[in-house]
C-alpha positions in Angstrom: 44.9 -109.3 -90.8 43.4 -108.0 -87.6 41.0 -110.4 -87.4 42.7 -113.7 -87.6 43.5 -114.0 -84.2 39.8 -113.7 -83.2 39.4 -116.1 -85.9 41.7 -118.7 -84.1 40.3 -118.1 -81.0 37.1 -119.1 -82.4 38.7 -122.2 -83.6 40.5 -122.8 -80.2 37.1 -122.6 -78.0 34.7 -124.4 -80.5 37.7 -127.8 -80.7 36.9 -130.5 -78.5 40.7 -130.2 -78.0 39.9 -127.1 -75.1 39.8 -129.0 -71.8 36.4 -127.9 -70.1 35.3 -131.5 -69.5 32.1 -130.8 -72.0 33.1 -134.0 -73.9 31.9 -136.0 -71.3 28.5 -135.0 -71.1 25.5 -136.6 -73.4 22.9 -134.5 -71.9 20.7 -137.5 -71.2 21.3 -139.5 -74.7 23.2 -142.4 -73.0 19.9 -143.1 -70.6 17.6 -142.8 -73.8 19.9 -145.1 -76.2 20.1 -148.0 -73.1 16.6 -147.9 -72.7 16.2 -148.2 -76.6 14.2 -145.0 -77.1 17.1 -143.8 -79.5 18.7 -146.0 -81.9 18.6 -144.5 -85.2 19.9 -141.5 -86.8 16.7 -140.1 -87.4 16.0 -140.3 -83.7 19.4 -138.3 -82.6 18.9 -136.1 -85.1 15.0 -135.3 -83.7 17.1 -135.1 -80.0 19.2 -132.4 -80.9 16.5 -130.4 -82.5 14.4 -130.9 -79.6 17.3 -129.5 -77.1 18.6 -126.9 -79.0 15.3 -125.4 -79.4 13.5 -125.7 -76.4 16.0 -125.6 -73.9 19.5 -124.7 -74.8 18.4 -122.3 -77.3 16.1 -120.7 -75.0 18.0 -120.7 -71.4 21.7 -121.8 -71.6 22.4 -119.3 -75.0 20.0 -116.1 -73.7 22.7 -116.3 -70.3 25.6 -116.8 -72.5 24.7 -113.5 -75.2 23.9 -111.5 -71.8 27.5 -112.4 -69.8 29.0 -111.8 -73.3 27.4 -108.2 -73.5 28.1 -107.6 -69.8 31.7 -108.4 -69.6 32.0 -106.2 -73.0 30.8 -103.2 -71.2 32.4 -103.7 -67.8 29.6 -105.2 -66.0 30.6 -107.8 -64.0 27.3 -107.4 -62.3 25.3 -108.7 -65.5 27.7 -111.6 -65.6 26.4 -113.0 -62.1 22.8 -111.9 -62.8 23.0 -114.2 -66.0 25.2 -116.9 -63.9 22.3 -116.6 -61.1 18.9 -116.7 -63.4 20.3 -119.8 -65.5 21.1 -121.4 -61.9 18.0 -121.1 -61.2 16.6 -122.4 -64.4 18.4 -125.2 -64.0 16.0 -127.3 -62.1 17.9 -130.5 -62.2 20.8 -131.3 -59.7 23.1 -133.1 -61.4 22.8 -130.7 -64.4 23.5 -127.9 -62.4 26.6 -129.7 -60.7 28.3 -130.8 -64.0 27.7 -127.1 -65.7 29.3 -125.9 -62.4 32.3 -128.1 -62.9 33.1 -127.3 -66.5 32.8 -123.5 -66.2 35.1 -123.7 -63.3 37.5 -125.8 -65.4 37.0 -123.6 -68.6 38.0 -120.5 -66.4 40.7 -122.3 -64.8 41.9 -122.5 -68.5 41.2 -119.2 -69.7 42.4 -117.3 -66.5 46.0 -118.6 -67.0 45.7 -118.6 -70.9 44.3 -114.9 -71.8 46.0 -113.3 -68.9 42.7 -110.8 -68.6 41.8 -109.2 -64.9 38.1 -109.6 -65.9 38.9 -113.4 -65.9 40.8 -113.0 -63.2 38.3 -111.6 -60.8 35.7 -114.3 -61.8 37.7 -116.7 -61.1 38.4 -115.7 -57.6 34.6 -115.1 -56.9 34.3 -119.0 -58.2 36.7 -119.5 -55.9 35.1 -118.0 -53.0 31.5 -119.4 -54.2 30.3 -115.9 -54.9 29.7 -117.1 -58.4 28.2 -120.7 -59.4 30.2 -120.4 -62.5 28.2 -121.9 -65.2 29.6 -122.9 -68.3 27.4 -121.3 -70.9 27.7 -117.7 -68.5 32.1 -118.3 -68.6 31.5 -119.5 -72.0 30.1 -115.9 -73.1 33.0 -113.7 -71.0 35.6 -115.5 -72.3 34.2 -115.1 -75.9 34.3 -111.7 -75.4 37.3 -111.3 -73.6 39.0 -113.2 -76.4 37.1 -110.7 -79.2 35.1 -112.9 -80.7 31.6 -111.2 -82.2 28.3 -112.4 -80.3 27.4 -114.4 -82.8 30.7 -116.3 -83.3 30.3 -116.6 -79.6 26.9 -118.5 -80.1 27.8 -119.9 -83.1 31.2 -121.5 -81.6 29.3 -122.8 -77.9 26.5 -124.4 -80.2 29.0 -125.9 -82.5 31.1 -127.6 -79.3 27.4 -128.8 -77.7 26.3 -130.4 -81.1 29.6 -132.0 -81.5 30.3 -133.3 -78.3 26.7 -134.8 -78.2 27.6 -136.6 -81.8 30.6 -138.0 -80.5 28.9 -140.2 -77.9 26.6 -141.4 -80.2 29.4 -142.6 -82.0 30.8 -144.1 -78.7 27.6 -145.3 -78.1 27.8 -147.2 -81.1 24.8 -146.0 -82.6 26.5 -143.6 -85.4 29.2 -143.4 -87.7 31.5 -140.8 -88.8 29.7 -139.9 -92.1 26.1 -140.2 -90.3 27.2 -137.5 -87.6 28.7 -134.9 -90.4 25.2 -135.4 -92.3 23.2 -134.5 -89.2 25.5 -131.3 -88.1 24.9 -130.1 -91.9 20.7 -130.9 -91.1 21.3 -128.8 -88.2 22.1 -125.5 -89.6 19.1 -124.1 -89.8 18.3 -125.1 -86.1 21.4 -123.4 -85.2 20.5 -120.3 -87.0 17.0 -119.5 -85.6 18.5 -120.8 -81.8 21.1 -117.2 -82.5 18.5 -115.5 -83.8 15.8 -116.1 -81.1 17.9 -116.2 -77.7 19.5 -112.5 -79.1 16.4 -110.9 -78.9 15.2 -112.4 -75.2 15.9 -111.3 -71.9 17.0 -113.4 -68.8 13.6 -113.3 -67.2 12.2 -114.9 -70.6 14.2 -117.9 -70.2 12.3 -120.9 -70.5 12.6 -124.5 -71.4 10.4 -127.8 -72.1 12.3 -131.2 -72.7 10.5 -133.4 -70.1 11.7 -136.8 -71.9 15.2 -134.9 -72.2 15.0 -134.0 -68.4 13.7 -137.6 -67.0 16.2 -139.1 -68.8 18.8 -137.1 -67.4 17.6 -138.1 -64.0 17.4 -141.8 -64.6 21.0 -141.2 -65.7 22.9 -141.9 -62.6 20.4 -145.5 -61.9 22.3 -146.6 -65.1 24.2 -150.2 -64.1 27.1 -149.0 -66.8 27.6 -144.8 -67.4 30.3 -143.6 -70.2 28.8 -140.1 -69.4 28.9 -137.7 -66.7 24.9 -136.8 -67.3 
């Protein structure tokens, strides 16, 4: 019995239903299906594959397991290293400004809904802009904080990414409903080697290499018609 209500937390923070904002995000799918480099599900499913393991897997998850582990022992120190190193490896502007927004927004959340001082402090040192405030970094305390394991934790932010990308592809009109819960069942063993690698690495190992991802994301806001925040 003692672990169900880790087991609905897990529930609660992977559901599109927890408002952080990530739902509007396509991480620079909307720019690659109006310029016709994406159309079929093949092509998304390459996409994903290509972000989770080469960039997410290897920048936005390392930051994520090492807040989680700091926050667990006390450290609110580790949680701004981790907040400040992923800043850093965020080279793109807009990236870094719409991460910035939805942790801020998922602590906002969290603060008033888990009642923890760890959350609490945080939030004031967003507040006061000691902290950028990154949503994979707030994504890992409040894991924790909640008592989820670390790999629930990964498993759960991976899960909400993969899904929210697969929902504007079916807004995009390029997928349907049974197409995007073939491709999340593809996707398991992606998702499995991301946890696997990103626990072992260190923040100063943090790396990533998406360059048709990345321009794509920067011709985002030239777009005449945007759905998507990035």
């Amino acid at each position: 019995m003692t672990e169900i209500p880790q087991q609905l937390a897990l529930m609660q923070l992977s559901d599109s239903f927890f408002p952080s904002g990530s739902f509007t995000f396509s991480h620079g799918l909307e720019t690659l299906v109006q310029t016709g480099k994406i159309q079929s599900k093949q092509e998304i499913l390459y996409f994903l594959q290509i972000l989770l393991r080469n960039k997410v897997g290897v920048s936005d998850v390392v930051a994520l397991i090492h807040s989680y582990r700091g926050i667990k022992n006390g450290n609110l120190e580790a949680v701004r290293e981790a907040d400040k190193q992923l800043f850093i490896q965020t080279a793109i502007a807009k990236n870094r400004e719409t991460q910035r927004q939805s942790g801020r927004a998922l602590l906002m959340v969290a603060t008033s809904t888990w009642q923890d001082e760890r959350l609490k402090s945080l939030n004031q040192e967003a507040i006061s802009g000691k902290i950028h405030c990154l949503h994979p970094v707030i994504f890992g305390v409040i894991t924790s904080v909640a008592g989820l394991k670390e790999r629930d934790a990964v498993l759960a932010f991976l899960h909400g990414l993969v899904t929210n990308i697969l929902g504007a592809a079916i807004r995009l009109g390029i997928l349907g409903h049974i197409q995007t819960q073939q491709i999340l069942l593809q996707l398991v063993p992606d998702i499995e080697a991301v946890w696997s690698t990103a626990a072992s690495m260190n923040l100063e190992q943090m790396w990533s290499c998406t360059p048709l991802i990345d321009i794509a994301q920067m011709q985002h806001p030239k777009l005449a018609q945007r759905l998507f925040a990035n």
